[in-house]
C-alpha positions in Angstrom: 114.4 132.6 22.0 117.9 133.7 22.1 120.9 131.9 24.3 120.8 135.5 26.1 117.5 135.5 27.2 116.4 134.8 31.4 113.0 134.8 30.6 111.1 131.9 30.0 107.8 132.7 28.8 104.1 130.7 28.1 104.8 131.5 24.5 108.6 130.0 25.1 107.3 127.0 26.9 104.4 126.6 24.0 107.3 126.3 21.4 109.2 123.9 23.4 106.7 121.6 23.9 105.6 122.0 19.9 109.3 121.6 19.6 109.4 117.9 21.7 106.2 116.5 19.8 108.0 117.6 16.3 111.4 115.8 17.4 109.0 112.3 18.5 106.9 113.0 15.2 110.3 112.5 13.5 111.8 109.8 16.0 108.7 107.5 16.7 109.3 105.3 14.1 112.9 104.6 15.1 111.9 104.6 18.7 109.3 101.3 17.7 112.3 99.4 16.3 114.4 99.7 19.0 114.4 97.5 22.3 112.9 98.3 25.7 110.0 100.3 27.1 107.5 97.9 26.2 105.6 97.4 22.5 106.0 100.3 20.1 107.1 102.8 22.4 107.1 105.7 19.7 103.8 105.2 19.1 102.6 105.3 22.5 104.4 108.4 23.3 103.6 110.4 20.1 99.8 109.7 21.0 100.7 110.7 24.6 102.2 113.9 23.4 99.3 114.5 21.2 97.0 114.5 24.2 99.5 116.8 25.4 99.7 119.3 22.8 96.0 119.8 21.9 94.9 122.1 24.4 97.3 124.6 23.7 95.4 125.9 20.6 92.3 127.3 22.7 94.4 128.3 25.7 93.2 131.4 26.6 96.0 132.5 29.7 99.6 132.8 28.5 101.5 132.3 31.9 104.2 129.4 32.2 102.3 127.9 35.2 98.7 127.8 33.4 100.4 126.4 30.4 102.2 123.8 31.9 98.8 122.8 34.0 97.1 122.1 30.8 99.7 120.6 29.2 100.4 118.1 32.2 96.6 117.2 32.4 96.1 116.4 28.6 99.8 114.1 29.0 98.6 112.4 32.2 94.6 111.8 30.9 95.9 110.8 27.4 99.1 108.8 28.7 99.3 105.2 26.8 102.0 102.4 27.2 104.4 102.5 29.8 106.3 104.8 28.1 103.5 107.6 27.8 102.8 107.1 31.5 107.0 108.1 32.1 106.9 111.2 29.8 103.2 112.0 31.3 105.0 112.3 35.0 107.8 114.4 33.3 105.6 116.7 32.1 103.7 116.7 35.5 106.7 117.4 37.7 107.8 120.3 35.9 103.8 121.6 36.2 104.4 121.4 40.0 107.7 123.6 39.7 105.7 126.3 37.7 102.7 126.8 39.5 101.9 129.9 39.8 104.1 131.6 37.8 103.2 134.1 35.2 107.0 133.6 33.7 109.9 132.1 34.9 113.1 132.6 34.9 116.0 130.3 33.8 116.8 128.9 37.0 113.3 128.4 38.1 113.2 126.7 34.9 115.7 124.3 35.4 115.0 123.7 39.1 111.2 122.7 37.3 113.0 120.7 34.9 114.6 119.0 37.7 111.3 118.3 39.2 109.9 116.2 36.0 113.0 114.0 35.8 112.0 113.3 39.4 108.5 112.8 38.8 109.5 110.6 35.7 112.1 108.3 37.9 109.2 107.7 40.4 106.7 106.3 37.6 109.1 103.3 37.1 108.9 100.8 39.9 112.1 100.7 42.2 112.0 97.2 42.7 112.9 96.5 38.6 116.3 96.7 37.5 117.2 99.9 36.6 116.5 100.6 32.7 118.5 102.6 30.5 116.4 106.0 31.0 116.8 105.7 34.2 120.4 105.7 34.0 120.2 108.6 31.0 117.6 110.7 33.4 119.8 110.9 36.4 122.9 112.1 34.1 120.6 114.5 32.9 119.1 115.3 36.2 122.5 116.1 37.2 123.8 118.1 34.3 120.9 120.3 34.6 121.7 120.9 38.5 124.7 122.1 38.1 124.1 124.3 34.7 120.9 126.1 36.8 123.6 126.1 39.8 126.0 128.5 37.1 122.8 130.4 36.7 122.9 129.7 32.6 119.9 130.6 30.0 117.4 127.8 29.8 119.2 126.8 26.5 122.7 126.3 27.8 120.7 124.2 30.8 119.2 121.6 28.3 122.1 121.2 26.7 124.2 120.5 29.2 121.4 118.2 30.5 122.0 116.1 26.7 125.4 116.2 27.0 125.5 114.6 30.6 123.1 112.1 29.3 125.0 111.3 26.2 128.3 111.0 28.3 126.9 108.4 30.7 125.1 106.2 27.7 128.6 106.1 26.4 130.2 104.9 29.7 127.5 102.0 30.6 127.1 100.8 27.0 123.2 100.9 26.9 120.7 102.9 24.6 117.1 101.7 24.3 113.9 103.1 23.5 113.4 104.6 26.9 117.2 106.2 27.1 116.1 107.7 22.9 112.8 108.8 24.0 114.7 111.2 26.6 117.0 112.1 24.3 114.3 112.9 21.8 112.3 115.1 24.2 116.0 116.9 25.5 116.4 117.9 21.8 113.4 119.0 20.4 112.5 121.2 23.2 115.9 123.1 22.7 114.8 122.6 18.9 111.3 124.6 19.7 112.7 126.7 22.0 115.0 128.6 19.2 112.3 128.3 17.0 114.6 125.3 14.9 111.3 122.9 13.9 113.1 120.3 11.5 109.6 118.5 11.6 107.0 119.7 8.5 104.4 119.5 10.9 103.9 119.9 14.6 99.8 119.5 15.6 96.9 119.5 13.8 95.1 121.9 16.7 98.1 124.3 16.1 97.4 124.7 12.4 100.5 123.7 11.2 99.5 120.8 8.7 99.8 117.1 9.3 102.2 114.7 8.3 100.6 112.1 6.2 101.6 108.9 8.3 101.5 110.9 11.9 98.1 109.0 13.7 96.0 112.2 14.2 96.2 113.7 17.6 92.3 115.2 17.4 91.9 110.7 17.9 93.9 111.7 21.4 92.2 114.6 22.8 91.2 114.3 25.9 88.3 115.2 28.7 89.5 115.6 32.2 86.9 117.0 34.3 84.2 115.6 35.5 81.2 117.4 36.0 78.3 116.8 38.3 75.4 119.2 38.9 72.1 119.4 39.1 69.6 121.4 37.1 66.1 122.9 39.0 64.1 122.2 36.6 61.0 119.5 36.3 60.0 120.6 33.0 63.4 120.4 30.4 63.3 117.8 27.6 65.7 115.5 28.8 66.6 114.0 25.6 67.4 117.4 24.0 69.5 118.2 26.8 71.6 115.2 27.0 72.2 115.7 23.3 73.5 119.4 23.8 75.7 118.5 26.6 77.6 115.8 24.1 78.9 118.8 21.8 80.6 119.8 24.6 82.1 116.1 26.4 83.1 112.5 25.5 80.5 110.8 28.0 76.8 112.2 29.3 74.1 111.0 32.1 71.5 113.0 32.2 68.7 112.1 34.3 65.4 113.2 35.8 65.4 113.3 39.4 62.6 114.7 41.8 62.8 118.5 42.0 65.3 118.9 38.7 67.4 116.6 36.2 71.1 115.1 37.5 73.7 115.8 34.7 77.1 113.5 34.7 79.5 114.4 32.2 83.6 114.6 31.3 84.3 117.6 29.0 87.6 119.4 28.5 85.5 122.8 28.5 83.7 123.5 31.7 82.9 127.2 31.2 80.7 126.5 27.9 79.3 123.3 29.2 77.8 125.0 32.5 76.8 128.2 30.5 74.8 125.7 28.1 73.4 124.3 31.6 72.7 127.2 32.8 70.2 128.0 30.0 68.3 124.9 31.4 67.5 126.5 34.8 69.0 127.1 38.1 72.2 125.1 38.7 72.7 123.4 42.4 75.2 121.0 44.0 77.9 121.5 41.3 81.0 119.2 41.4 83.8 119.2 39.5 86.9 116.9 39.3 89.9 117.0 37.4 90.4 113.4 36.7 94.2 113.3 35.8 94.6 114.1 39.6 94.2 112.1 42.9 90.2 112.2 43.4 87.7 109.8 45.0 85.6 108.4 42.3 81.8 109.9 43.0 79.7 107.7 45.0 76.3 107.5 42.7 73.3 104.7 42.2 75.5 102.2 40.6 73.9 99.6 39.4 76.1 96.7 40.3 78.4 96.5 43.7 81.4 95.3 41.9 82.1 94.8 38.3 85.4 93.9 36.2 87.2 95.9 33.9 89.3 94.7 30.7 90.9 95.8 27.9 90.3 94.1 24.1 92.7 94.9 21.2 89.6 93.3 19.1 85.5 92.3 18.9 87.1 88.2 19.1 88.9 89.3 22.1 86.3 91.1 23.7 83.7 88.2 23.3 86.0 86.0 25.5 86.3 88.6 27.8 82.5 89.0 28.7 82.3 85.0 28.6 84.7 85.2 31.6 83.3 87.9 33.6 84.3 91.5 32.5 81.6 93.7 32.5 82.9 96.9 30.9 85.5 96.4 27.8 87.9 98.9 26.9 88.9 98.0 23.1 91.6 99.9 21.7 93.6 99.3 18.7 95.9 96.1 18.2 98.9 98.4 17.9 98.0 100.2 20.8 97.6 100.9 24.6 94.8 102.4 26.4 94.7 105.9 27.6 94.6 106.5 31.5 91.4 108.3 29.7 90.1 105.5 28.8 90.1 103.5 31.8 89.2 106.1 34.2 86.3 107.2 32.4 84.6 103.8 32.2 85.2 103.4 36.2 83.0 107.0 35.7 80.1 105.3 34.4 78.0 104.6 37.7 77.7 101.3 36.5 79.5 99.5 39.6 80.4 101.2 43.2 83.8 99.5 42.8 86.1 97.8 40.0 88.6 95.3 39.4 91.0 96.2 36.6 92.0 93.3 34.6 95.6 94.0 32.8 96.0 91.6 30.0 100.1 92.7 28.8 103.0 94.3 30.2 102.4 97.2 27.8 99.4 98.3 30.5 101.2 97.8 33.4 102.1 101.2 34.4 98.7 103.0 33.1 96.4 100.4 35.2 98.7 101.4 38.4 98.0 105.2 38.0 94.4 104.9 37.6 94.8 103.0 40.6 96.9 106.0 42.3 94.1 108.5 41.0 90.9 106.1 41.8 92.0 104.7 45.4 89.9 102.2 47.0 87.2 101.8 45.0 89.9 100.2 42.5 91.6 97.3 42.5 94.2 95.6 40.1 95.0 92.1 38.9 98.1 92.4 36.6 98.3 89.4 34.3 100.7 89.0 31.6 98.9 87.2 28.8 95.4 87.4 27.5 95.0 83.7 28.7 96.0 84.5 32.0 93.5 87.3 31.9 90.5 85.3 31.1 91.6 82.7 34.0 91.7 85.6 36.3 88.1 86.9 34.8 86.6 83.0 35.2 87.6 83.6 39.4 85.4 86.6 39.6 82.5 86.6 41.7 79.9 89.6 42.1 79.2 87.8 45.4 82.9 89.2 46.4 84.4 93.2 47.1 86.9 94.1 44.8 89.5 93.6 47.4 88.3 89.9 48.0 88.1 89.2 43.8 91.7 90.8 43.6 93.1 88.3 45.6 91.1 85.4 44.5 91.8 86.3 40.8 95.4 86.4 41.2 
């Protein structure tokens, strides 16, 4: 897209966010090394962004506002680290400025712009001091207010945005991870936005190779609804149909019930998951959630009233974790954070009516607090610091207890 242009299109806004996981593809490793926004930041956000980025290969509508839906979902569902939950809200804001649009000009672009550096400041607790992309996203917040108030092309608007950045980084003498990471985003979705990829690769799911140390982002796709329904039918093999609903989702209940068979399931493709249903028999009480939003988690015939939730970064780790209490473990890699998709789809499980959440690092502080914002009640948190401090907390947990009583008790 030229300078000229006052159009912003779903093709545009594609680019620019192929554009902003190219520039992180190229930045992560730099972004690791450098101070600030918790343990390998670059890493968490290029995961993030590759949650992001893989729906937009089988995206069937073109408008800005669908786009930007999608793209927000797969962010917020695949966030990881505190940094990935940030950029997730970024991408989120500017979703709410673009709803409904089929395109969008360059003002309404900005002012949606303006919206996600909003929606980003909000992610980072007020009461902490105020971190260097904080500082680098009101500059920016500002520079892009007054470029959409000169009603300039969407490219003139994002770099005015990096320039008021860069200009108040210069006057306060602090650049971090978090202040690069915005920088990074700024410039490679200007860079996608003329079409200027300096990255050999963008996404596996668009086609355009891989780079050979990127992690892959088919690892980071993501499942965001949640689909309930059940299925008139007394007579359907219930094995065979459990196993068809798995092509299509990351996590399947399917279970016979008087009068028809209940299906549970979190896919990322509703259409061909209920038309494979609907092959089964008559369809009845169908519920769907999108996950990555506010929701009530679905009351169901848990098997425990209150259970405790942990995350291991290995098998040792989640031994001693069981020995103290936990009753789901999340593992993820030693290197790396849990996705939002992670946690929220074992609190999906039916296993317990209610959870405690069990942080065991700083680097899951902000992740554990939105699936807290997304689950409500049912969900409670103890933030801990340390692994040992987690596996005190665990010891002080007491089925006996709600998860509101254990969360104070476990503190």
């Amino acid at each position: 897209m030229t300078g000229s242009r006052e159009v912003i299109t779903g093709g545009d806004f594609k680019r620019m966010v192929s554009g902003a996981y190219s520039e992180f593809l190229l930045e992560y490793e730099n972004i690791n090394q450098q101070e600030g926004a918790g343990t390998l930041p670059g890493t968490q956000i290029l995961r993030t962004m590759g949650a992001a980025v893989m729906p937009l290969a089988e995206a069937k509508d073109d408008s800005i506002g669908s786009l930007s839906r999608r793209i927000a979902t797969g962010a917020v569902f695949g966030a990881r680290g505190n940094a990935g939950v940030v950029l997730a809200q970024m991408f989120r804001g500017i979703s709410a400025g673009l709803i409904g649009k089929y395109d969008a000009t360059g003002s309404e672009f900005g002012k949606a712009f303006q919206y996600g550096i909003l929606y980003a400041q909000r992610a980072i607790p007020s009461e902490e001091p105020e971190h260097p992309f904080i500082t680098v996203a009101k500059a920016v917040a500002k520079g892009a207010y007054r470029a959409v108030r000169s009603k300039v092309p969407i490219a003139e608007i994002l770099e005015k945005a990096i320039q008021a950045g860069e200009l108040a980084v210069e006057k306060s003498g602090k650049n971090d991870a978090g202040a690069h990471i915005m920088f990074s985003f700024l410039k490679g979705c200007l860079k996608g936005l003329d079409g200027n990829f300096v990255s050999p690769a963008v996404s596996l799911s668009l086609g355009l190779g891989r780079h050979k140390n990127m992690p892959d982002p088919r690892n980071d796709r993501v499942r965001p609804y949640c689909v309930r329904l059940r299925i008139k039918n007394s007579k359907a093999n219930v094995s065979e149909l459990e196993r068809q609903m798995k092509d299509f989702s990351s996590f399947a209940i399917v279970e016979r019930m008087t009068g028809g068979i209940d299906l549970h399931f979190h896919t990322d493709h509703v259409g061909k998951a209920l038309d494979q249903a609907l092959g089964w028999g008559p369809l009845r009480d169908v519920k769907i959630i999108n996950m990555s939003e506010a929701h009530q988690l679905p009351a169901h015939d848990a098997l425990m009233s209150v259970a405790a939730l942990a995350v291991a970064k290995n098998s040792d780790e989640a031994q001693k974790f069981q020995d103290a209490g936990a009753s789901i473990i999340i593992s993820c890699e030693e290197a790396a954070s849990p996705s939002l998709a992670e946690i929220i789809g074992a609190a999906h499980s039916d296993l317990a009516s209610s959870y405690v959440l069990v942080a065991s690092s700083d680097d899951y502080r902000l992740v554990f607090k939105l699936a807290k914002k997304l689950l409500g009640g049912r969900v409670e948190l103890v933030l801990t610091k340390s692994f040992e401090d987690a596996i005190a907390a665990l010891k002080k947990f007491s089925p006996a207890l709600s998860a509101v009583e254990n969360s104070k008790a476990m503190i």
